[in-house]
C-alpha positions in Angstrom: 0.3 -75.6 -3.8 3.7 -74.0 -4.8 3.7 -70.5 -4.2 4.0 -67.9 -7.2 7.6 -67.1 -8.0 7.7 -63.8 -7.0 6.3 -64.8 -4.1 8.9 -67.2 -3.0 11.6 -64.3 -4.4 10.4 -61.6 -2.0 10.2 -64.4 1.2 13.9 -65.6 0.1 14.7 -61.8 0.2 13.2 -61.1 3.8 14.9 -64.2 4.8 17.9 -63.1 4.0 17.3 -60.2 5.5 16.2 -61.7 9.2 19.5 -63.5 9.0 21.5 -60.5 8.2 19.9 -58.5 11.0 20.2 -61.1 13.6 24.5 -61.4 13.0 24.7 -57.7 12.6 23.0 -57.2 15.7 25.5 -59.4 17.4 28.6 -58.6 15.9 28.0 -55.2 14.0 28.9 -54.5 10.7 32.8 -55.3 10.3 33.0 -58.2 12.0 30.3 -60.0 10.0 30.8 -61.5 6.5 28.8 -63.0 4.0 29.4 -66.6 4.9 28.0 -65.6 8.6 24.8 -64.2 7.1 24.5 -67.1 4.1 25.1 -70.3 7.0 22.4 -68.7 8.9 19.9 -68.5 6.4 20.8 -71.9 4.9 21.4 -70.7 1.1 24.1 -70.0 -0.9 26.5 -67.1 -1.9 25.0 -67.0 -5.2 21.7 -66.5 -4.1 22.7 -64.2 -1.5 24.2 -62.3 -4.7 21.2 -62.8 -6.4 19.2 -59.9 -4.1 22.5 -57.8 -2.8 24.4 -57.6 -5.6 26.8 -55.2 -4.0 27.2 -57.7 -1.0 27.1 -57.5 2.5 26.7 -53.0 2.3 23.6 -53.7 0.4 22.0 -56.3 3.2 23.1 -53.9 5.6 21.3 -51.2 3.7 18.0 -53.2 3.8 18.0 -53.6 7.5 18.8 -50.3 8.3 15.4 -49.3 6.0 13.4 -51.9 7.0 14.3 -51.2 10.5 13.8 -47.8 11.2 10.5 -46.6 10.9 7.7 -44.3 12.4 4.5 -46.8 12.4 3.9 -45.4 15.7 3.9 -41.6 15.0 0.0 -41.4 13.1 -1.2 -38.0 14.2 -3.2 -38.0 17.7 -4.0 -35.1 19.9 -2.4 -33.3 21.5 0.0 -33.8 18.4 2.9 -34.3 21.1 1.8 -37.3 21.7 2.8 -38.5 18.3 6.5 -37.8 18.9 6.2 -39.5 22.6 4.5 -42.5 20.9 7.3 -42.7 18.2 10.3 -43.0 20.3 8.7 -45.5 23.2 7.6 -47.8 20.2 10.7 -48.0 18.6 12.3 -48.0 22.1 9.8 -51.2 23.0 10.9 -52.9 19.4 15.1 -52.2 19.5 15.8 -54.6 22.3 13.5 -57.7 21.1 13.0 -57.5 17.1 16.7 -58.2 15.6 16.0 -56.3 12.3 15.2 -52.8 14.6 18.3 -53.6 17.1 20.4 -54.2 14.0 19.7 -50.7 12.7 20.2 -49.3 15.9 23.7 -50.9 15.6 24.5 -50.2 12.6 23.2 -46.5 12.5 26.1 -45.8 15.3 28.9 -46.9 13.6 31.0 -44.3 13.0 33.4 -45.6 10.6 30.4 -46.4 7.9 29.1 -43.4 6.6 25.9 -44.7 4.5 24.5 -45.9 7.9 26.1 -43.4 10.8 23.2 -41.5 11.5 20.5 -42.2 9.8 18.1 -42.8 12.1 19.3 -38.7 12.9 18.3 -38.0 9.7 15.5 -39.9 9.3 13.6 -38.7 12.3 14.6 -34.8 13.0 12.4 -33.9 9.8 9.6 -36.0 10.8 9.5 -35.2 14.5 9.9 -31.5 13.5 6.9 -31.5 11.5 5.3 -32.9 14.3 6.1 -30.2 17.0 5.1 -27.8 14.7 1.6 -29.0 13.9 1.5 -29.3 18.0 2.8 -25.4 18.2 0.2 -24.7 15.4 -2.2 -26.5 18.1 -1.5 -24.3 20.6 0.8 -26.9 23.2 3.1 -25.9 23.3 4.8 -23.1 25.8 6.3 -19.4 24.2 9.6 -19.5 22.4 9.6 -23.3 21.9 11.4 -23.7 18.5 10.3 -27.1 16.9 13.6 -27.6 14.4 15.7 -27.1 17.9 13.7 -29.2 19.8 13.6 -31.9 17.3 17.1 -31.9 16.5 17.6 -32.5 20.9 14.9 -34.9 21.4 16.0 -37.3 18.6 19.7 -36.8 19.8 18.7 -37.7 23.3 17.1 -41.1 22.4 19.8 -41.9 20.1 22.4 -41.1 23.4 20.2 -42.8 25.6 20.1 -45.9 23.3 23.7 -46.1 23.1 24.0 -46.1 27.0 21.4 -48.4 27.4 23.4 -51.0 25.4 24.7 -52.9 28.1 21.0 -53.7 29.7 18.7 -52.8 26.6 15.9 -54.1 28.4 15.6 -51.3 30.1 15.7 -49.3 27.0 12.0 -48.4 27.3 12.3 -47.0 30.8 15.3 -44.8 29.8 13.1 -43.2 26.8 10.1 -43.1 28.9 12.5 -40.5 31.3 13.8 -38.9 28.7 10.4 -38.0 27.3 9.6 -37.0 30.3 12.0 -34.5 30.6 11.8 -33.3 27.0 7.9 -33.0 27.3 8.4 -30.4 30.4 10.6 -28.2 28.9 8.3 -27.6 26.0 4.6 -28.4 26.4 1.3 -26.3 28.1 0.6 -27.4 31.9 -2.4 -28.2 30.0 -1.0 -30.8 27.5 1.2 -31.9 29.7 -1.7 -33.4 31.5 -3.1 -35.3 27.9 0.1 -37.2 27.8 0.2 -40.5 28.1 4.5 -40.8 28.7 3.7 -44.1 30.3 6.6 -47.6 29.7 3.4 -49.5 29.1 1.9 -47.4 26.2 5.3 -48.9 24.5 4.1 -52.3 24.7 0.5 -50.7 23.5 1.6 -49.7 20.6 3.7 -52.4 19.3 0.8 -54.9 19.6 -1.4 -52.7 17.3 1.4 -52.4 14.8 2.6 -54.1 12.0 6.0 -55.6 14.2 3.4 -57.2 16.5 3.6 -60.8 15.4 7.7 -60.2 15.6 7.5 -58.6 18.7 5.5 -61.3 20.6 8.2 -63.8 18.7 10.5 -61.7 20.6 9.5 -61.6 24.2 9.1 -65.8 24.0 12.5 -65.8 22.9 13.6 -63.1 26.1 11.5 -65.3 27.9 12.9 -68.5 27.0 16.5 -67.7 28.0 15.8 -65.6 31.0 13.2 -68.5 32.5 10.2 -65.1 32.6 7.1 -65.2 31.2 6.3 -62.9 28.2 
């Protein structure tokens, strides 16, 4: 049974949009072209037009959206476990899903403003709005202010996941240190013990979430080439 058009229009789109990720992933947003994106995905310029009318910016655009979210940060308790489950989820994803590692890339290219930081300012409000419901809560120490705090975790993981670069799979044991560290300058002895800051909780996450299916895709295809099991 054919599927309805629209149907087959948004799977063409997300297509296109798997292909995209995967060459910006590897060569980042100057060095790929249209062609690179269209031979992947086995269709044509004009029907690569057809959904990115303003070319390869607009494909770009779409990965860097579809890439960055915050599946993971669903309120819990303590509430600072929200912003620790946020970063070592997206942590787990960046290295293994090429539509998240894309966005990472492209989100730290300096020399294209629409995507230079937008996973900055994406997350600050979110994660501030979350350290305030946890101060609200009562975890967190005296003097803690949540826009600061906000502002220096989500700079940290973006720092960390630049460095990381050059062995991403350790990605999620960087961010699991770094929350580490954030979570003991800012949280009650009390919450502190409530945290779960575990690599593993990563992994947790991810398989709950809507990247699971991806995810799983991903660690056969780490797997594959490295001769581990996933």
């Amino acid at each position: 049974m054919r599927q309805p058009v629209q149907r087959r229009s948004i799977d063409k789109r997300q297509e296109l949009v798997a292909a995209a990720a995967r060459v910006f992933a590897e060569k980042g947003y100057y060095r790929t072209t249209v062609k690179d994106i269209t031979t992947l995905a086995g269709v044509g310029r004009g029907a690569f037009y057809h959904y990115f009318n303003l070319g390869k910016s607009d494909a770009a655009r779409a990965v860097v959206t579809e890439g960055f979210t915050m599946d993971a940060a669903v309120p819990q308790i303590p509430r600072i476990q929200s912003v620790v489950d946020a970063s070592i989820a997206l942590a787990t994803l960046t290295p293994v899903v090429p539509v998240v590692k894309a966005a990472a890339r492209l989100a730290t290219e300096q020399d294209h403003p629409d995507f230079y930081g937008h996973l900055i300012r994406l997350y600050i409000p979110q994660v501030t709005q979350l350290i305030e419901q946890a101060r609200e809560l009562g975890e967190l120490q005296q003097g803690v202010d949540p826009a600061l705090t906000a502002e220096a975790w989500v700079m940290l993981y973006s720092g960390t996941d630049q460095h990381a670069r050059l062995d991403y799979h350790r990605l999620p044991e960087k961010i699991a240190q770094a929350n580490a560290v954030m979570v003991r300058g800012i949280v009650t002895a009390e919450t502190a013990l409530k945290l779960d800051m575990s690599v593993q909780r990563g992994d947790f996450l991810v398989r709950q979430s809507r990247w699971a299916e991806e995810y799983v895709q991903g660690l056969e295809v780490v797997a594959s080439a490295t001769g581990s099991s996933a």
